[in-house]
C-alpha atoms as an extended CHARMM CRD file, in Angstrom:
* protein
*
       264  EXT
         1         1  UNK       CA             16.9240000000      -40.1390000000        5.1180000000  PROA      1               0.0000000000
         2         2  UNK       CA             17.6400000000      -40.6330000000        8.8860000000  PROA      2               0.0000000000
         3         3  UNK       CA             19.9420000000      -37.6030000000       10.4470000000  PROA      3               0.0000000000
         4         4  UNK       CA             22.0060000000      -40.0530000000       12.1900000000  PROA      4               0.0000000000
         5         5  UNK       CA             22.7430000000      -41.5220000000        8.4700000000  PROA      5               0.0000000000
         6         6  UNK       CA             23.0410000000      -37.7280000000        7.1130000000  PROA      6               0.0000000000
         7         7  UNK       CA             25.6150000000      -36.6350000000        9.7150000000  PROA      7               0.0000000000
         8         8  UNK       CA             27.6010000000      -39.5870000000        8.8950000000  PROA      8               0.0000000000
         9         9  UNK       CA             27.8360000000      -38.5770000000        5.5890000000  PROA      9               0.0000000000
        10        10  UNK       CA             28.7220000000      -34.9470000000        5.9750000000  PROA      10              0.0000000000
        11        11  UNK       CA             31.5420000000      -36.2570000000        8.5610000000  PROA      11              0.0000000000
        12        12  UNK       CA             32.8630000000      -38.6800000000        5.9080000000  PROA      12              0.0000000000
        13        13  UNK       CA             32.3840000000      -35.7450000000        3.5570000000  PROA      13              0.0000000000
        14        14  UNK       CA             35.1160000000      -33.9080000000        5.7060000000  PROA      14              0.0000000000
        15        15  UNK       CA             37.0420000000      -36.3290000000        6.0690000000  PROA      15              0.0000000000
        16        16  UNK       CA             37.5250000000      -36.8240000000        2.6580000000  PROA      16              0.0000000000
        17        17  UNK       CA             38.1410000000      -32.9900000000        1.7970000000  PROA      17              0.0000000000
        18        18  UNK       CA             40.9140000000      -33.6240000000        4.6080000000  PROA      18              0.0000000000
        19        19  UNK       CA             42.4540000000      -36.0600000000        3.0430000000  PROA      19              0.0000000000
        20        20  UNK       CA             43.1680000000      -34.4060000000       -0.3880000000  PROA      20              0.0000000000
        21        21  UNK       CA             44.5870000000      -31.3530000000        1.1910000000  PROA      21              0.0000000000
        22        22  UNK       CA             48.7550000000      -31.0060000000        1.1760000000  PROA      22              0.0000000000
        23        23  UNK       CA             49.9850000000      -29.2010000000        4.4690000000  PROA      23              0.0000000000
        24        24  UNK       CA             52.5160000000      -27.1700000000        2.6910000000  PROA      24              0.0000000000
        25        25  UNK       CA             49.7110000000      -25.8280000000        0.2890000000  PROA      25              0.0000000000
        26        26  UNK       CA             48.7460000000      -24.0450000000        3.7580000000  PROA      26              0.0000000000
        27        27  UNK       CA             52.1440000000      -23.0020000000        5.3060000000  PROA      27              0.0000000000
        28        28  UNK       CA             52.1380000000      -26.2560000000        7.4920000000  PROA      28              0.0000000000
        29        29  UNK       CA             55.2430000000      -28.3490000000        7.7150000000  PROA      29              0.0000000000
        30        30  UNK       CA             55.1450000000      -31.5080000000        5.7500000000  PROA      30              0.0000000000
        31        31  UNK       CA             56.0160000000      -33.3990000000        9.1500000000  PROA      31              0.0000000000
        32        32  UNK       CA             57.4130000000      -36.9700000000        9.7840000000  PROA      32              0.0000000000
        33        33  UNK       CA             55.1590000000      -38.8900000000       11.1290000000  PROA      33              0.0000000000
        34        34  UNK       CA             51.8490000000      -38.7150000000        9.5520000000  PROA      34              0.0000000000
        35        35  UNK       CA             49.8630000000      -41.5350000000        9.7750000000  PROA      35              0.0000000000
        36        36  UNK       CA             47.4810000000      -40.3360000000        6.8250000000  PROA      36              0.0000000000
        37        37  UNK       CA             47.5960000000      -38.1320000000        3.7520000000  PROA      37              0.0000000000
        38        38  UNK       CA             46.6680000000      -34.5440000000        4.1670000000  PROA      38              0.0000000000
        39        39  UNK       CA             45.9800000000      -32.5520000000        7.0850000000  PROA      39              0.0000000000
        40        40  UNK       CA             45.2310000000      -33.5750000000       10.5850000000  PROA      40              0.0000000000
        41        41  UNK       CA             42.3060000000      -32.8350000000       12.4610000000  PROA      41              0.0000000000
        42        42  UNK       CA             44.0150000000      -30.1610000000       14.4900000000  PROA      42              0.0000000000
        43        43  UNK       CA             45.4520000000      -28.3800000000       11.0840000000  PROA      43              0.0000000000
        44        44  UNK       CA             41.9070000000      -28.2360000000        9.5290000000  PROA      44              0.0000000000
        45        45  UNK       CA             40.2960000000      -27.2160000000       12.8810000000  PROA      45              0.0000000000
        46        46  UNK       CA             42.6550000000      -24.4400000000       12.9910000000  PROA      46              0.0000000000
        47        47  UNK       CA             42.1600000000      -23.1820000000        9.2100000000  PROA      47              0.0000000000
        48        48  UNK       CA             38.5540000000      -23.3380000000        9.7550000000  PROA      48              0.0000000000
        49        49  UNK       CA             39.1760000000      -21.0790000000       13.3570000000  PROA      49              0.0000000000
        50        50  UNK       CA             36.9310000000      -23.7930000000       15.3920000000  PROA      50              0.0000000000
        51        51  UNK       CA             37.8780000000      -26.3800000000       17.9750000000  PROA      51              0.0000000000
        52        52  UNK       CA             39.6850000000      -29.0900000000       17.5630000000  PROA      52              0.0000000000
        53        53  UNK       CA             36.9810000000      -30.8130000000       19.2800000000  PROA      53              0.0000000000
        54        54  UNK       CA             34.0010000000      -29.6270000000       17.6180000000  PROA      54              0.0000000000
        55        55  UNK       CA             35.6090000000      -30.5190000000       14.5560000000  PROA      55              0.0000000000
        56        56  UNK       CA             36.0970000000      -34.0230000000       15.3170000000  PROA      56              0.0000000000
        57        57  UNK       CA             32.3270000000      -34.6430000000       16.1760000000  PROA      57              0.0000000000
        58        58  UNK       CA             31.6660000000      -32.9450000000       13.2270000000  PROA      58              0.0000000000
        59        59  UNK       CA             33.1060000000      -35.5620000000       11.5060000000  PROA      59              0.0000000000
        60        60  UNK       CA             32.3090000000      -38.2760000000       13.6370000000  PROA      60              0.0000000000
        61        61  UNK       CA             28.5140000000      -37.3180000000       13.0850000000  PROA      61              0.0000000000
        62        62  UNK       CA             28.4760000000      -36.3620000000       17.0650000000  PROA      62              0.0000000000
        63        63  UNK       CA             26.4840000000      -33.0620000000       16.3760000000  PROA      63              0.0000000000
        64        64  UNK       CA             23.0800000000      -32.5730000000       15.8650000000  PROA      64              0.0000000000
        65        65  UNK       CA             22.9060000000      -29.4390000000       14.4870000000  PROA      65              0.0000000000
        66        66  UNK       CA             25.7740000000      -27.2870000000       13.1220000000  PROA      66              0.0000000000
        67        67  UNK       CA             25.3690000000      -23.1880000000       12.5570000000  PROA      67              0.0000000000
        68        68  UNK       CA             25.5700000000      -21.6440000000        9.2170000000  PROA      68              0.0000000000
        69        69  UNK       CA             28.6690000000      -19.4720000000       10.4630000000  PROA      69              0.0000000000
        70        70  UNK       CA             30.5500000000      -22.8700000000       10.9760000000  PROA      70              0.0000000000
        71        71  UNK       CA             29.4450000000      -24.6300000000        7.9290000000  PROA      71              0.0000000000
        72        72  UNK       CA             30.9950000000      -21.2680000000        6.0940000000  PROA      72              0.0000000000
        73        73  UNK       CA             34.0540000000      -21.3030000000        8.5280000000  PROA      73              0.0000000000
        74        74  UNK       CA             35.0600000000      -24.8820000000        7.2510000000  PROA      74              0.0000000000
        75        75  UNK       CA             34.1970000000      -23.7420000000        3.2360000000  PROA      75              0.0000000000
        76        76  UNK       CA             36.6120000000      -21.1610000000        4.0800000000  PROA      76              0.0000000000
        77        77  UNK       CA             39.3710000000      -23.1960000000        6.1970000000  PROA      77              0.0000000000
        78        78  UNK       CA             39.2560000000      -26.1520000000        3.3470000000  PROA      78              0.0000000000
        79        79  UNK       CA             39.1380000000      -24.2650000000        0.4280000000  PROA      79              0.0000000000
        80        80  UNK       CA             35.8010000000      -25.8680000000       -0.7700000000  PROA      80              0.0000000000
        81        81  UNK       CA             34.6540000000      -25.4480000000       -4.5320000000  PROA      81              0.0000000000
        82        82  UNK       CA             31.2790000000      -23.7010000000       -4.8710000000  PROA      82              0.0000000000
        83        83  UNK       CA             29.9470000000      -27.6150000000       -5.6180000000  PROA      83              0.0000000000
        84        84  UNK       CA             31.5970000000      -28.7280000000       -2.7530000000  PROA      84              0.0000000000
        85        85  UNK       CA             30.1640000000      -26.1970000000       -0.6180000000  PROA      85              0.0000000000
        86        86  UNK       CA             26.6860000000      -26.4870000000       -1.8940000000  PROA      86              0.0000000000
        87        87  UNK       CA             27.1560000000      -30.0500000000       -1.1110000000  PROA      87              0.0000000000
        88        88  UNK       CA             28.3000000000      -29.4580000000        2.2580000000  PROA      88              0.0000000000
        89        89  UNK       CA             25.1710000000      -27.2200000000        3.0500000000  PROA      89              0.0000000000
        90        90  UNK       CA             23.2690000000      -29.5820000000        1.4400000000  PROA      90              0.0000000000
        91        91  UNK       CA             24.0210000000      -32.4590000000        3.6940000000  PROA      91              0.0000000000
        92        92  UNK       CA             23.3430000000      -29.8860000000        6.7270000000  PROA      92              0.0000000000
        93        93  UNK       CA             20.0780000000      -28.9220000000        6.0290000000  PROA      93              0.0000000000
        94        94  UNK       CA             21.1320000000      -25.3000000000        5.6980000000  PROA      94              0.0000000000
        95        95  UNK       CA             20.7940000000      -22.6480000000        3.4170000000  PROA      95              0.0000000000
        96        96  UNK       CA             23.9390000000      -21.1440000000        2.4820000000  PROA      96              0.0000000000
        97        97  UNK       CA             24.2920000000      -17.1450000000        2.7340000000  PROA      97              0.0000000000
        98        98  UNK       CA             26.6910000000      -16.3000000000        0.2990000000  PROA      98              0.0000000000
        99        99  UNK       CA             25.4720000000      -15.4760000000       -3.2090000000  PROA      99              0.0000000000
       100       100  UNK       CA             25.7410000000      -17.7550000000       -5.6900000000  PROA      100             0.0000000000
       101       101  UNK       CA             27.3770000000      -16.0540000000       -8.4020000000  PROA      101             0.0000000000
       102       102  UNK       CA             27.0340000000      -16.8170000000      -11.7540000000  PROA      102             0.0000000000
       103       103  UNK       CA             30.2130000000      -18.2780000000      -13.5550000000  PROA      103             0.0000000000
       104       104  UNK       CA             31.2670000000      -17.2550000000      -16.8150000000  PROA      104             0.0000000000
       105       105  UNK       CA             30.2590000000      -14.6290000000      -19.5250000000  PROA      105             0.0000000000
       106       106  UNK       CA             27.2810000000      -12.3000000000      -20.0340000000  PROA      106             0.0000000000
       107       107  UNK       CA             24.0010000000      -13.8090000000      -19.9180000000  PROA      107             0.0000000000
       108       108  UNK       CA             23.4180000000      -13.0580000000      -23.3380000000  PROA      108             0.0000000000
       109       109  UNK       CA             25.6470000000      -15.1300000000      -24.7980000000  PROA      109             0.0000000000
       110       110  UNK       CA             22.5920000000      -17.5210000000      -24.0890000000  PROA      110             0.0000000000
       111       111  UNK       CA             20.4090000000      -15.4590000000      -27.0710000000  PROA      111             0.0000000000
       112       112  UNK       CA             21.8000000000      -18.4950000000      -29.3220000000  PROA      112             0.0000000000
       113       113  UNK       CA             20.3680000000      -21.2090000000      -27.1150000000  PROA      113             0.0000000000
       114       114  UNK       CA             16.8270000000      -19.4650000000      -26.6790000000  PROA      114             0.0000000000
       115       115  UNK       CA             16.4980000000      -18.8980000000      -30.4680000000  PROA      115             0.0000000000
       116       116  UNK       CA             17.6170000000      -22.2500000000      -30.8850000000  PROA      116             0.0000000000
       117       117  UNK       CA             13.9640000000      -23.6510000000      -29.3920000000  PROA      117             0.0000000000
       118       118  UNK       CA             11.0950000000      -23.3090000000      -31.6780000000  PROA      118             0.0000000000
       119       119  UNK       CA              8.5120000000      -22.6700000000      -29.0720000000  PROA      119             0.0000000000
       120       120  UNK       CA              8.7460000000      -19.7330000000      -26.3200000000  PROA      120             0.0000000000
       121       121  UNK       CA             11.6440000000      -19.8010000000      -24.4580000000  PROA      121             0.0000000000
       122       122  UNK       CA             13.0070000000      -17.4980000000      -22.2030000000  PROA      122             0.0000000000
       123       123  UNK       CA             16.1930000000      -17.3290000000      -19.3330000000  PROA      123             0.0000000000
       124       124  UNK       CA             15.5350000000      -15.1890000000      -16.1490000000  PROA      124             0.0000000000
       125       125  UNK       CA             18.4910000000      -14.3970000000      -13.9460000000  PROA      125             0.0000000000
       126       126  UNK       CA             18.3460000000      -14.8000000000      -10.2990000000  PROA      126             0.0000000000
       127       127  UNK       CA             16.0820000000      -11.8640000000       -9.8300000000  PROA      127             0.0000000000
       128       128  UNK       CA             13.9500000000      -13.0150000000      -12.2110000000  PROA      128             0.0000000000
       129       129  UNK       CA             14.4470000000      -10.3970000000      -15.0980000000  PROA      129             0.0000000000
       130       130  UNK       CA             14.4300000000      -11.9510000000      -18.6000000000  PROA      130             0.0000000000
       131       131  UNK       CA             17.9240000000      -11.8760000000      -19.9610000000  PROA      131             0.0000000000
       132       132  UNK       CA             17.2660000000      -13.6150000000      -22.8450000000  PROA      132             0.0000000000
       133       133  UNK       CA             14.2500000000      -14.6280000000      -25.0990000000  PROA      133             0.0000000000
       134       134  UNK       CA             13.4810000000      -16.1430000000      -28.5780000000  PROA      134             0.0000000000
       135       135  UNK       CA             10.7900000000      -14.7530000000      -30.8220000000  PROA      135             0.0000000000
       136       136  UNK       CA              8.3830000000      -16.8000000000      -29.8970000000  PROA      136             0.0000000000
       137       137  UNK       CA              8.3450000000      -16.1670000000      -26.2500000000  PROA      137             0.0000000000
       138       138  UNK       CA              8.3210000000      -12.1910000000      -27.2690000000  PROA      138             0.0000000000
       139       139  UNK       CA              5.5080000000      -12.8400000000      -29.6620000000  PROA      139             0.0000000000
       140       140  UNK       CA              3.2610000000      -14.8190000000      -26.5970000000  PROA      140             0.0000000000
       141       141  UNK       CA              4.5980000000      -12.2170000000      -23.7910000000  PROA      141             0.0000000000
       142       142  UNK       CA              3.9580000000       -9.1280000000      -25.8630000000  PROA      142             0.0000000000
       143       143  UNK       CA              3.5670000000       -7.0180000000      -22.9590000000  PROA      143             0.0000000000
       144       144  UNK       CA              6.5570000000       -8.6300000000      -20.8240000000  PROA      144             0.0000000000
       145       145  UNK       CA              8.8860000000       -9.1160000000      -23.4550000000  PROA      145             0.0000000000
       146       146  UNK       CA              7.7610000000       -8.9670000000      -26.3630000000  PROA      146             0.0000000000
       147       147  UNK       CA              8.0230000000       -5.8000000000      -28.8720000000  PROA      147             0.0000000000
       148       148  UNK       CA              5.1370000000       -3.9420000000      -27.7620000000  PROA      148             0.0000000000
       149       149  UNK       CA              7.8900000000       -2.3200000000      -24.7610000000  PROA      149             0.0000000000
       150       150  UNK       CA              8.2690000000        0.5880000000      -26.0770000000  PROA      150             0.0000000000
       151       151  UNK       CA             12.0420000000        0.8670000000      -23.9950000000  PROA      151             0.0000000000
       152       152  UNK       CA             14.1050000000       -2.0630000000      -24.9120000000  PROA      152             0.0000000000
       153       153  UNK       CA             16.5030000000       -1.1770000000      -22.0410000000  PROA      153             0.0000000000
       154       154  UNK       CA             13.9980000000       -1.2970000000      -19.5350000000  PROA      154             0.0000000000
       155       155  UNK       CA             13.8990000000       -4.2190000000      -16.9280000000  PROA      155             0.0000000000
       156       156  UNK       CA             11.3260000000       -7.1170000000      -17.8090000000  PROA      156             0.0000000000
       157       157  UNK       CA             10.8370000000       -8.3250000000      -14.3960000000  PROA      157             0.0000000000
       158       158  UNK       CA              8.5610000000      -11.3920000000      -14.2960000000  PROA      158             0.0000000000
       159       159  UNK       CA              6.7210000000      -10.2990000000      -10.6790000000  PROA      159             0.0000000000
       160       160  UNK       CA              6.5100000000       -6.8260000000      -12.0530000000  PROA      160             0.0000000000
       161       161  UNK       CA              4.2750000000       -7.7520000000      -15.1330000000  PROA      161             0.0000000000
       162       162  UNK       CA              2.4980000000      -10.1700000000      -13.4260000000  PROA      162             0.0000000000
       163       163  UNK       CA              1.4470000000       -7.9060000000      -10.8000000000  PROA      163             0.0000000000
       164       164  UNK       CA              1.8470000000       -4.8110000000      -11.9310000000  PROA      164             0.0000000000
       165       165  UNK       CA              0.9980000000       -4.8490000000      -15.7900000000  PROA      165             0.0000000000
       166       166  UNK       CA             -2.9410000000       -4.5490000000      -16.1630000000  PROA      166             0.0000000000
       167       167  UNK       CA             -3.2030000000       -6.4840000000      -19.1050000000  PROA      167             0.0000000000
       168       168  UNK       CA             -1.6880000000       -9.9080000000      -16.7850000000  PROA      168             0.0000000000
       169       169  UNK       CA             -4.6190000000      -11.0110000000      -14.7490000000  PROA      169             0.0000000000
       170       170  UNK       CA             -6.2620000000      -11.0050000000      -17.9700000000  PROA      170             0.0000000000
       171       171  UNK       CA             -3.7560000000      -12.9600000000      -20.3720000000  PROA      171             0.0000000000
       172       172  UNK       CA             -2.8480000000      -15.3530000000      -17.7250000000  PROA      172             0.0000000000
       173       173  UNK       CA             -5.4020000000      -17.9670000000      -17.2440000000  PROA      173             0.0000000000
       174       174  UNK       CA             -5.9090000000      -19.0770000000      -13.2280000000  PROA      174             0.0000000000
       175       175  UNK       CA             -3.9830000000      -16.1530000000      -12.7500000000  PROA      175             0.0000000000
       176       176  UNK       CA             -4.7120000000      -15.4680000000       -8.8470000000  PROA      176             0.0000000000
       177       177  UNK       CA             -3.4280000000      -19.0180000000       -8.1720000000  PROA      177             0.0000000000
       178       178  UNK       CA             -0.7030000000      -18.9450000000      -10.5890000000  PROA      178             0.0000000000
       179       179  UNK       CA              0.5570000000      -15.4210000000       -9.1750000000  PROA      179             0.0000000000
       180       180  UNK       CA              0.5420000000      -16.4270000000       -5.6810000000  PROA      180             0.0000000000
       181       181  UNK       CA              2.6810000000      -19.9180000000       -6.6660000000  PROA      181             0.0000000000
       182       182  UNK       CA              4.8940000000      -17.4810000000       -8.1320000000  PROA      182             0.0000000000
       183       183  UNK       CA              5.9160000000      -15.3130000000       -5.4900000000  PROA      183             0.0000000000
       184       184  UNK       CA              6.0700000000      -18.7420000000       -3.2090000000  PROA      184             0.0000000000
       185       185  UNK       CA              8.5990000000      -20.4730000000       -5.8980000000  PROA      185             0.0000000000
       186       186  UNK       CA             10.3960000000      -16.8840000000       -6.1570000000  PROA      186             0.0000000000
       187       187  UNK       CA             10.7380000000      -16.8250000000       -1.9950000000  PROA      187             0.0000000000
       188       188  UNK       CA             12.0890000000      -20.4250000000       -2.5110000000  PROA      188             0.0000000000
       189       189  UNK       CA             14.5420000000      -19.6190000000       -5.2390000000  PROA      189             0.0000000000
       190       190  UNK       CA             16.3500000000      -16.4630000000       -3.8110000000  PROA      190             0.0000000000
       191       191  UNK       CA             16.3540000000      -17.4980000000       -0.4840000000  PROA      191             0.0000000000
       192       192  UNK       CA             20.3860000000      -17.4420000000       -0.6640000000  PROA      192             0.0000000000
       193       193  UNK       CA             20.3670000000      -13.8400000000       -1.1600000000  PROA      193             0.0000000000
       194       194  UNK       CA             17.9790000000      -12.7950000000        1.3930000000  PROA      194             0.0000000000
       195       195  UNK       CA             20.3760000000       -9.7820000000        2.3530000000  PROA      195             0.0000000000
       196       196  UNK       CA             20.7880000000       -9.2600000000       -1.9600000000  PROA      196             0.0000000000
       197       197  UNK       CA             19.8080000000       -5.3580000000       -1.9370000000  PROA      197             0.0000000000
       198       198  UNK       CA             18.1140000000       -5.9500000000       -5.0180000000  PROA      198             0.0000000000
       199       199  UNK       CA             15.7000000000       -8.9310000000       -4.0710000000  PROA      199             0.0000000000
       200       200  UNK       CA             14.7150000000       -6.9410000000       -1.0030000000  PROA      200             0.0000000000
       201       201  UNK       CA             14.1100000000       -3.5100000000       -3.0060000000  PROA      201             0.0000000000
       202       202  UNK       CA             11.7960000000       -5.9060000000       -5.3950000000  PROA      202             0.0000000000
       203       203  UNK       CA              9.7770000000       -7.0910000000       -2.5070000000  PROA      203             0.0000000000
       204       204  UNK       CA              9.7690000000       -3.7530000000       -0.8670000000  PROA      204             0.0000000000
       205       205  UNK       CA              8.3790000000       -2.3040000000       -4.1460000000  PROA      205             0.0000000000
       206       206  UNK       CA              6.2910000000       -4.8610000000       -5.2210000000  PROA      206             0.0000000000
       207       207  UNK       CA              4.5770000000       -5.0190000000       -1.8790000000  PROA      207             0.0000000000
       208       208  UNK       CA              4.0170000000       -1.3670000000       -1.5900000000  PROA      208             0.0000000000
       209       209  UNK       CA              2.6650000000       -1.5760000000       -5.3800000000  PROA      209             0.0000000000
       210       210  UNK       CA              0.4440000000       -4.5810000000       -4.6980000000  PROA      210             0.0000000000
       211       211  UNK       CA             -1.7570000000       -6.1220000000       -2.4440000000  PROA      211             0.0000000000
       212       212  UNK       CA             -1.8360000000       -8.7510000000       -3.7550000000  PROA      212             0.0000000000
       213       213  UNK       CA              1.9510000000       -9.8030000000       -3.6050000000  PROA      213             0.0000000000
       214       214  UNK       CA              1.9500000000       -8.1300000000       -0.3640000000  PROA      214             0.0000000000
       215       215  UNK       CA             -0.5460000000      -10.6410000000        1.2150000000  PROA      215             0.0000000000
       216       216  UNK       CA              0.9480000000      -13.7440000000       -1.1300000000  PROA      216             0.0000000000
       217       217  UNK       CA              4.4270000000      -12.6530000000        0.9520000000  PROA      217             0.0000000000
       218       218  UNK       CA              3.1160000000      -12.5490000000        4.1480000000  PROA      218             0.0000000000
       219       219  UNK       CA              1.6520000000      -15.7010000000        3.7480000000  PROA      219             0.0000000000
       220       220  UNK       CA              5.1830000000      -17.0990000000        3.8850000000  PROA      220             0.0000000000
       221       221  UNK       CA              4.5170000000      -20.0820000000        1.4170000000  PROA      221             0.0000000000
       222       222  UNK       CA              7.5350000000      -21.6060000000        0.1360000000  PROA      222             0.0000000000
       223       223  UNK       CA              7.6180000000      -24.1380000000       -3.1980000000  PROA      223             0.0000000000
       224       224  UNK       CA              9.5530000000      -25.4410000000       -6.0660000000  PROA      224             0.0000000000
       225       225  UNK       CA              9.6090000000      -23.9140000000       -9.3530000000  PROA      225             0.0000000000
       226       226  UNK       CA              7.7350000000      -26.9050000000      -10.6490000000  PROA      226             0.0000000000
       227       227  UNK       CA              6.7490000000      -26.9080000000      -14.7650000000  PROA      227             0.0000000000
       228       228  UNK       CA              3.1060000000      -28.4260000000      -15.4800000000  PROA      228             0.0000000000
       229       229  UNK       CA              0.3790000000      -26.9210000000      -18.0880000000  PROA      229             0.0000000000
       230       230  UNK       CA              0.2160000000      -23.2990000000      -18.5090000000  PROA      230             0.0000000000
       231       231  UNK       CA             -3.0030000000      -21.3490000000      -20.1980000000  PROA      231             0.0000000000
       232       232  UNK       CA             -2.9300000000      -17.8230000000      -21.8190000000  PROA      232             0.0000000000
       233       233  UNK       CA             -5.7460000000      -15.9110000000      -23.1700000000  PROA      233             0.0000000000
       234       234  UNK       CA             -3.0870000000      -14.1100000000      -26.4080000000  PROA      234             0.0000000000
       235       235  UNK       CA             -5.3540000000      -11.4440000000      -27.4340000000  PROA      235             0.0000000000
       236       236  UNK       CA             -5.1420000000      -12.3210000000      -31.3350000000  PROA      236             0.0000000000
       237       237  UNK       CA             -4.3480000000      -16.2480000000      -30.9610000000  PROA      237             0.0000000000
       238       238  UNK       CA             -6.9650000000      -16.9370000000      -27.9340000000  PROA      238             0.0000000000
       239       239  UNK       CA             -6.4670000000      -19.4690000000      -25.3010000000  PROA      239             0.0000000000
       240       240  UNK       CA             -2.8680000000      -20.9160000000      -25.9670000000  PROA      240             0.0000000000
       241       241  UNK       CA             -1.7710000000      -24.8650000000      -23.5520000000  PROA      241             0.0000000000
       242       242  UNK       CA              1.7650000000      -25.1570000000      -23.0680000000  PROA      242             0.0000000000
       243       243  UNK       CA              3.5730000000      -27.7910000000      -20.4690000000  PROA      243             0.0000000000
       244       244  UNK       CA              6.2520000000      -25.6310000000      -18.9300000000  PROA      244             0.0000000000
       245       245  UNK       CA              9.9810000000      -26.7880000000      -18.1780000000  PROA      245             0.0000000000
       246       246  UNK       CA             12.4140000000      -24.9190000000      -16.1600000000  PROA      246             0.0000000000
       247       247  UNK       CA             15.9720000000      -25.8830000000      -16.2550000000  PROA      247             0.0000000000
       248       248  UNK       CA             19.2550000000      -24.5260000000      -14.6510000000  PROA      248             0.0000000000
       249       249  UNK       CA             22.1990000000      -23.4800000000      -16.6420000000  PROA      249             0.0000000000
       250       250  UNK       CA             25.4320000000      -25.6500000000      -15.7780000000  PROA      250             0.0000000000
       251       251  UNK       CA             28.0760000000      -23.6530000000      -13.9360000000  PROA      251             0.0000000000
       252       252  UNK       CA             25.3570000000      -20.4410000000      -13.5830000000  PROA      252             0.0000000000
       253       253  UNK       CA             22.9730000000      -21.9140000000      -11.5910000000  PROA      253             0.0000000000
       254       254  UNK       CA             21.4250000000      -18.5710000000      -10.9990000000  PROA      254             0.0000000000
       255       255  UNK       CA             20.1740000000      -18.5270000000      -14.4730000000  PROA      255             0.0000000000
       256       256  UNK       CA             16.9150000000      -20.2460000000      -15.5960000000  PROA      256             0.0000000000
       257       257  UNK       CA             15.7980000000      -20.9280000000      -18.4590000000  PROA      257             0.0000000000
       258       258  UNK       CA             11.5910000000      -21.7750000000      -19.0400000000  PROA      258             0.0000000000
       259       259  UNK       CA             10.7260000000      -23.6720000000      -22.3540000000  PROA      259             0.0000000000
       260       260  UNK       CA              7.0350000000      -23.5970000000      -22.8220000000  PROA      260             0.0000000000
       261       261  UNK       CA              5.8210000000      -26.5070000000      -24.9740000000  PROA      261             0.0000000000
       262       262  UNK       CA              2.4490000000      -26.4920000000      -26.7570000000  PROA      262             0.0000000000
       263       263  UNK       CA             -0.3290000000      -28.3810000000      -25.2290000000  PROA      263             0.0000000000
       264       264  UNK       CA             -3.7070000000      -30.2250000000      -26.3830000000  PROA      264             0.0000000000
């Protein structure tokens, strides 16, 4: 899509969030003689702590390029929802720095969901940790997930096994390529919590730990968690196909949950 089209739609964007806000929500006097609904250009300029002017090429789609800190400023100033700010960043090209927290209850209130699917299914929150699984995906990833953990407590981080267990570059089939995809899709997916002091003690760890996710970060590749065919050597089943689908949990986007299909 051209930028020129792009900033017109973020400044129409604006506008629109503008428009549905009521001055007195804000402290402002109603006033007399406003020639639209909600606030002016001056009152949302203010709440946001820019310039009056920078705020009206903002919404005229005068800029070319507009700084994180301001994108935040206006989420701030106009009270956007977390869609509405995703939106917003969206339609800048930028990634937004605050943590997308997940809505709602416990993660395991998912367990029903998992064990409703009939083949291996499995949620990982946004550092990747499996918060919920079905018996199927415990039975496949015995030494991930499955009941061969002796701790049940303990963490079942997806980069740790596939790094760090020895029995991984074994089960997984391809699993050089598939390991390095996986740290590129994980740098992709947490990029909004770059400063999260858990992400960064995982790739502190993991690269001290590992070469080989050491060199796969440094190589700075960046992709989409894309499904497609999976292969596992299961040491009592043998080679096991699956086509792999990864959806996002409505209203906790930071959960993900991986369906693994079998596979001719």
């Amino acid at each position: 899509m051209q930028r020129s089209k792009v900033r017109k739609q973020l400044g129409e964007f604006l506008r629109a969030q503008r428009d549905r806000l009521r001055p007195e929500d804000f402290g402002l006097p109603p006033g007399q003689r406003r020639r639209a609904p909600g606030l002016r250009r001056e009152e949302a300029a203010l709440l946001c702590g820019i310039s009056p002017t920078w705020f009206t090429w903002i919404e005229q789609g005068r800029t070319t390029s507009i700084s994180v800190p301001t994108l935040a400023a206006i989420a701030r100033g106009l009270r956007l929802s977390r869609a509405e700010r995703a939106y917003m960043f969206q339609l800048a090209a930028r990634a937004d720095p605050a943590p997308r927290t997940a809505q709602g209850a416990d993660p395991r209130q998912l367990q029903p969901l998992v064990e409703a699917v009939r083949t291996p299914a499995y949620v990982l929150d946004r550092h990747w940790d499996a918060v919920a699984w079905n018996r199927a995906a415990g039975e496949l990833f015995r030494d991930w997930i499955g009941a061969k953990r002796a701790t049940p407590t303990e963490r079942r981080n997806l980069l740790e096994f596939v790094f760090l267990e020895p029995s991984a570059q074994k089960f997984i089939v391809g699993w050089r390529e598939r390991a390095r995809r996986l740290v590129a899709e994980f740098r992709a997916d947490t990029a909004a919590w770059e400063d999260d002091p858990v992400r960064q003690a995982l790739v502190h760890d993991l690269g001290e730990a590992s070469e080989e996710f050491a060199a796969a970060w440094q190589s700075q590749s960046v992709l989409t968690r894309d499904g497609g065919r999976r292969e596992f050597d299961h040491p009592r089943r043998g080679r096991c196909a699956y086509e792999q689908f990864t959806l996002y949990v409505a209203r906790q986007t930071d959960l993900k949950l991986t369906v693994l299909v079998p596979s001719a």
